[in-house]
C-alpha positions as CSV (number, residue, x, y, z in Angstrom):
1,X,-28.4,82.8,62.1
2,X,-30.1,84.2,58.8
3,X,-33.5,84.7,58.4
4,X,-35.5,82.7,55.9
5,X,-36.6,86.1,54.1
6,X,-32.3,86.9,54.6
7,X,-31.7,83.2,53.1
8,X,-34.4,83.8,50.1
9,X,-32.8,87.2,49.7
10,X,-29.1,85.8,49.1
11,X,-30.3,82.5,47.3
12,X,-32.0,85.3,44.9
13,X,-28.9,87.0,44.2
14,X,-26.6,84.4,43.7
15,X,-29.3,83.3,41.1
16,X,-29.0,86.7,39.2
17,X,-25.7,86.6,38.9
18,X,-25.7,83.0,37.5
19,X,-28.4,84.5,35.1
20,X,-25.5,86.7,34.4
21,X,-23.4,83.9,33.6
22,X,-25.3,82.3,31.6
23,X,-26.2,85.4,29.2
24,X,-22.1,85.5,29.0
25,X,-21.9,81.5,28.2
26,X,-24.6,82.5,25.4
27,X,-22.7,84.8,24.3
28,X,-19.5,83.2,23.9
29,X,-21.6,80.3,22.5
30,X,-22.8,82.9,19.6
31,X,-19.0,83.9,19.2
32,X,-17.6,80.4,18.9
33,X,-20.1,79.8,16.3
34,X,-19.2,83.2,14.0
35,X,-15.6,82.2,14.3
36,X,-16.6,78.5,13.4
37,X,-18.1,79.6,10.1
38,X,-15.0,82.2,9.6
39,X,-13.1,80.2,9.9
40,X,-15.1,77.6,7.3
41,X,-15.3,80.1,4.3
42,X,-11.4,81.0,5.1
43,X,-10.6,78.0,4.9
44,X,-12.8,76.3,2.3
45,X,-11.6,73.5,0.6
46,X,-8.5,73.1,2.8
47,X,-8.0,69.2,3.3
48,X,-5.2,69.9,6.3
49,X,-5.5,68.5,9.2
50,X,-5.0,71.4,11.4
51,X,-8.2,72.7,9.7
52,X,-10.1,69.9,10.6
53,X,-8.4,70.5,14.5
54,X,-9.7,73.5,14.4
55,X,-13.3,72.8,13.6
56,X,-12.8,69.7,15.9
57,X,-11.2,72.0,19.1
58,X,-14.5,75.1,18.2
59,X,-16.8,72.2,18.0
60,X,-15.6,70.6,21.9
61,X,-15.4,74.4,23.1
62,X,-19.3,75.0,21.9
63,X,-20.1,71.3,23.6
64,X,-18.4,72.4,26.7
65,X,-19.8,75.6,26.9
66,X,-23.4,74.1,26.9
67,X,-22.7,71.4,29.5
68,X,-21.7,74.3,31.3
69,X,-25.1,76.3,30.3
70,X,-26.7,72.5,31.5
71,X,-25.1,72.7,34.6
72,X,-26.0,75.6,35.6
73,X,-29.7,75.1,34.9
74,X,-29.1,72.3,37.6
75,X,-27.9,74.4,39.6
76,X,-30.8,77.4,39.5
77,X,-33.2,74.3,39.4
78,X,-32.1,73.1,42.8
79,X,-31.2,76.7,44.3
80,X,-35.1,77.3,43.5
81,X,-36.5,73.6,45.3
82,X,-34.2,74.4,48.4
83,X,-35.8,77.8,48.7
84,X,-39.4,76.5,47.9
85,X,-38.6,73.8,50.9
86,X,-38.0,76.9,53.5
């Protein structure tokens, strides 16, 4: 069996590499949003429905990118209480 110091020390690492993750979900985040206003001054004026789609689909990415973001706050939130409790 593990250690408390080797639990601490894997618990640790598995947080940096959700840090990771989240600088990458930022990222995309930042991304969607400069395609979202691309897309806008492309398509200015446009009354298509696809164009509204489109905004509608970035929009529901960028909303499931931060319940990602959210869940992975959870996630280091409790990582961090479990390893506290040891």
């Amino acid at each position: 069996m593990a250690s408390v110091a080797e639990v601490k020390a894997a618990v640790d690492a598995a947080l940096q590499q959700v840090s990771e993750g989240q600088q990458a979900i930022q990222a995309a985040r930042e991304k969607l949003g400069e395609a979202q206003q691309s897309l806008a001054a492309a398509l200015d004026g446009s009354g298509n429905d696809a164009v509204s789609t489109a905004h509608a689909s970035l929009s529901q990415a960028d909303q499931s990118l931060e319940d990602c973001l959210s869940a992975t706050l959870q996630a280091i939130d409790q990582a961090q209480t479990y390893t506290a409790q040891l």
